[in-house]
N, C-alpha and C positions, 0 to 999 in steps of 0.2 A: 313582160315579154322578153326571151331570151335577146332579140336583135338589141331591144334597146339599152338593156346591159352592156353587151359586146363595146356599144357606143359609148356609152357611159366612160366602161371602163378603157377606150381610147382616150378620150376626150380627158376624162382625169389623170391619167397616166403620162399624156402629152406626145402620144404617140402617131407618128403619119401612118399613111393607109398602108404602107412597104412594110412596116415595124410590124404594124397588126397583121398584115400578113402571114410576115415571118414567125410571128409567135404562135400561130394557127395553122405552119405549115401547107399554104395555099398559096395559089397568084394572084399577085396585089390586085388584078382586073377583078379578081370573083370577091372579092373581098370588095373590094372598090365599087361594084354592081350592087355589089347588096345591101351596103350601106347604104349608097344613095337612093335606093329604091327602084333601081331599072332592073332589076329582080329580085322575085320572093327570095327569101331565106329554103336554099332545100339543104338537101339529105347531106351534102357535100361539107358545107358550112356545119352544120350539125354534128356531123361526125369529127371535123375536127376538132371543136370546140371540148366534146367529150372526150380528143385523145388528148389534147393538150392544154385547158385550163380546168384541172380540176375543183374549181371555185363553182363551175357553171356546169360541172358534168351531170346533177339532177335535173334543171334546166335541158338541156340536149335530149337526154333518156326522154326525156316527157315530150318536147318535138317528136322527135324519133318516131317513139309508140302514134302521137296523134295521126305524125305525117302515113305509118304503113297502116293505119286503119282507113285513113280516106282510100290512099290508092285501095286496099283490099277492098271495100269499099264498091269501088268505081268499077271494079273488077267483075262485078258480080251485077251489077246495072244499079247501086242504092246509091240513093243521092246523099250527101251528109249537109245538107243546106237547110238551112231553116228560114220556114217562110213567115 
């Protein structure tokens, strides 16, 4: 999963939540939410990951596509949940 990468590669890197931030071009709060899990991973995270760590940009494209097929999706009343 793309988050836990992102982690990873904090974590091995040796980088505070500011650093990864900043190399993500985002605010250390969204960064810092996301990591800890007080929010999902959206479209915001994803996109910067694709401007800025080109290691992980097929990772991102592939959130990306899944995340605007749910919402198109939701759009139209189809559930994407499996029971």
């Amino acid at each position: 999963m793309l988050l836990e990468k992102l982690i990873k590669m904090q974590r091995d890197e040796n980088l505070t939540d500011q650093e990864m931030a900043d190399r993500l071009h985002i605010p250390r709060s969204t960064w810092q939410n996301t990591r800890s899990g007080v929010r999902p991973m959206g479209r915001r995270v994803a996109l910067a990951v694709k401007h800025h760590l080109p290691q992980f940009r097929a990772e991102a494209v592939s959130f990306l596509l899944s995340d605007a097929a749910c919402v198109a999706a939701s759009d139209v009343g189809v559930t994407t949940e499996v029971a």
